[in-house]
C-alpha positions, 0 to 999 in steps of 0.5 A: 500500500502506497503511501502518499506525501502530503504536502504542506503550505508553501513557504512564504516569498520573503519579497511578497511579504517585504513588500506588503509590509513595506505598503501598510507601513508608508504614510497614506498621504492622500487621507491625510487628515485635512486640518493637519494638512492645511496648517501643513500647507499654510507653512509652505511657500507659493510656488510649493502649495502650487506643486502641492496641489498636484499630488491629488484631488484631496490636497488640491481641494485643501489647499484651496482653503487657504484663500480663506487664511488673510496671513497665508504666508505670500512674498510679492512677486516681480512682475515684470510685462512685456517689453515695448520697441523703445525700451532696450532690454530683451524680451520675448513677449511674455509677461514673467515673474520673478520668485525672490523665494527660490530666484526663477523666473516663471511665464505667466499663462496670460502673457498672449492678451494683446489687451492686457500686454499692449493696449494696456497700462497698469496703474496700480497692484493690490491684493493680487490684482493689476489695476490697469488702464486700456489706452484705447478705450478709457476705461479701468478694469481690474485683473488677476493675472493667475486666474484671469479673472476681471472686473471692468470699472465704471467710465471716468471719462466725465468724472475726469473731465476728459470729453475728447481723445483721439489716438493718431497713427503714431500712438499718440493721444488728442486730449481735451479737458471740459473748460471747467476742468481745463481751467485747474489742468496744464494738460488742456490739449496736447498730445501724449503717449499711452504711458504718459497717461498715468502721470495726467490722470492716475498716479496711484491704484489700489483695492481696499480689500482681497476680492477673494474676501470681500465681493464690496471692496473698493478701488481708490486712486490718487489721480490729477496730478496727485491732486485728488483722491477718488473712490468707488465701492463695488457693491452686492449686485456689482454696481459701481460708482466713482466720488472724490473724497474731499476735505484734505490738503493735495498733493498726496504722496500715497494711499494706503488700505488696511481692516476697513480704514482708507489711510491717506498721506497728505501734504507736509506729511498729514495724515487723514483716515477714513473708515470704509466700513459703510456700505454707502460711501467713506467717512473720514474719521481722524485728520492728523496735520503739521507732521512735518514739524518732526525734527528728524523727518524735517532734517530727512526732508531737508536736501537740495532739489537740485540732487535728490527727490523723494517719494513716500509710501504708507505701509501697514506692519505689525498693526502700525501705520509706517512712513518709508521716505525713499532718497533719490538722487538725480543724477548719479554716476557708475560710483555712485556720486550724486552730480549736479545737471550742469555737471553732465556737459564736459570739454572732453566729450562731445555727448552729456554723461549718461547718469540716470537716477538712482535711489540711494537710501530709506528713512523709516518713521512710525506714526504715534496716534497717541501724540499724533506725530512721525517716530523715527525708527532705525530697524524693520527688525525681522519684516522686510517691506515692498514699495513702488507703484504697488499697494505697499506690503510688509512681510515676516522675512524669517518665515520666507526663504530667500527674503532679506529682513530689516530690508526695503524692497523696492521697483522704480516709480519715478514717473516723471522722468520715466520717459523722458530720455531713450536710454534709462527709465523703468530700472530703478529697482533693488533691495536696500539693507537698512543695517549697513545702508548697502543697496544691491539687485535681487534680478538682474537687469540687462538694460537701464530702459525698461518700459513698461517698468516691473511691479510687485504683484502678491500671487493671488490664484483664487 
């Protein structure tokens, strides 16, 4: 009788098990808890939460919460458009961004909008968004360059006065002024470029809150020569009006939205706060004036027109309200010495020396509410700030890579003398350490024309 063998269980295959070992050990990243995630997030840089979003459909949905956290942790971006025939820097007709966290250089998808590169003239950034101006036909609207998102603003043709502009083969501008008008403007009737636009009619552009926040937010502008400050309020059912705000001293110097206040620096130095809480119109709530009694602001003040101007900015940081006074010199040399114009001409060459403007220096002061005056400050300690023609920003520099502390970041904003000669204009930019007081690039330019010049643009892409 034969006897058979029974056979037993297979011996187990050591890789099998290893790897199914291997499977239930790895982190199932894709059911991450979504709070534990989003604070995950909250921490990583822009260009990173974007990468983030691609792992799967559960991160990407996450993240896009984060648009609801007002202190996301965003850097202002360098935006710089598309280069037009008189500006001698190379471009390949793409608008870019510059990263100051990692150093690259993006392509912005938007960048094939005739419109927006070439019939367009950006007149402020804020919250995101671009505020431009269309040359050809009048009017503002506002514009996410990440989500294309756009808003068109109400005519301001009769609220500028402006009853007549042709644009001849050249691309230039006819216009004309209601007599009214004509009769406070130099600008009655003359001929114009597109660019020359934003220093006639709009200085400054800004958004009084996020949109992605807020669906009422209004759009305010320094506009007549920095003459007036104008306002519209974009309601719930989207209609949207302009109104000056009157009652304080021109020029403004620049204008600044922070929780609902509308913070306006006036003429020697006064500063005026409007609440925008109404869903009607603002009201201005406190007018602090003579600030440029302050001796150390006045003495800051104090230099020769003839080799330097300035230009202020209003930054909100850390709950105050701060004054930037940045120092440009006029005329300055390859090593840096401040000429006199007359200085320009010499015996030995038969052309002027090319010394474009240049900014050299910032002061800082904090407004005291309580004694109703500047403070001079001598350290931003660990926040950097962004100024130009942008809604001026400042930033925690520790939490951002790449992001120099107790620094100003700043784009060129000189309109006056933007356009006024072939060979510079659009290239005053840098960063200016406010320690060693030492001023250095953060991108390299290959030209000192840059039209239309870069700004500074927080990424928005919700």
């Amino acid at each position: 009788m034969a006897i058979k063998r029974r056979r037993g269980p297979s011996p187990p295959n050591i890789a099998n098990t290893e790897a199914r070992r291997r499977s239930s050990s790895m982190p199932k990243w894709g059911q991450l808890v979504g709070d534990v995630l989003l604070q995950i997030l909250n921490r990583l840089s822009f260009v990173d939460v974007q990468r983030a979003k691609t792992v799967c459909l559960h991160w990407n949905s996450v993240a896009k919460q984060l648009k609801l956290y007002t202190k996301f942790h965003r850097i202002p971006w360098l935006l710089i458009p598309p280069q037009d025939e008189e500006s001698n820097a190379s471009s390949d007709n793409n608008t870019k961004l510059f990263s100051i966290e990692d150093g690259q250089l993006y392509s912005s998808k938007y960048a094939a909008s005739k419109e927006i590169c070439y019939q367009s003239f950006c007149v402020g950034s804020s919250h995101g968004y671009m505020i431009s101006i269309n040359c050809e036909r009048n009017n503002l609207f506002v514009f996410n360059p990440l989500t294309e998102k756009r808003t068109e603003l109400p005519a301001m043709d009769t609220f500028l006065g402006r009853i007549i502009e042709d644009m001849d083969s050249g691309g230039e501008y006819l216009i004309k002024f209601a007599p009214k008008v004509a009769s406070d403007s130099r600008f009655y009737r003359g001929w114009t470029c597109s660019r020359q636009l934003r220093e006639h009619y709009i200085q400054k552009a800004i958004l009084s809150c996020d949109p992605c926040h807020n669906k009422s937010y209004g759009v305010v502008l320094i506009c007549w020569q920095n003459s007036k400050i104008a306002f519209c309020q974009r309601g719930d059912s989207g209609a949207m009006s302009w109104m000056y705000l009157e009652g304080m001293d021109a020029p403004f110097h620049d204008i600044m939205c922070h929780e609902n206040k509308l913070y306006v620096l006036a003429n020697c130095g006064s500063l005026a706060v409007w609440d925008l809480g109404s869903d009607s119109f603002p009201v201005s709530t406190k007018t602090i004036t003579s600030l440029f009694c302050c001796a150390s602001l006045r003495q800051t003040l104090n230099v020769s027109s003839d080799l330097y101007t300035s230009r202020l900015y209003l930054v909100e940081s850390s709950g105050g309200v701060l004054l930037v006074v940045r120092r440009i010199g006029e005329f300055v040399d390859e090593e840096g010495r401040v000429l006199h114009e007359g200085d320009l001409l010499t015996d030995k060459a038969a052309e002027p020396l090319v010394c474009a403007y240049r900014t050299l220096l910032f002061d800082l002061f904090r407004m005291d509410f309580d004694k109703e005056t500047w403070a001079s400050m001598k350290s931003l300690d660990d926040q950097a700030v962004f100024v130009g023609g942008n809604h001026s920003a400042s930033v925690l520099a520790c939490d951002l890579p790449g992001c120099e502390k107790n620094s100003v970041y700043f784009t060129d904003d000189y309109w006056e003398r933007m356009n006024e000669d072939y060979l510079y204009g659009g290239h005053d930019m840098g960063v200016y350490n406010l320690k060693d007081k030492s001023v250095k690039h953060f991108y390299q330019l290959d030209a000192l024309k840059i039209q239309p010049p870069p700004c500074w643009f927080l990424p928005n892409p919700w």
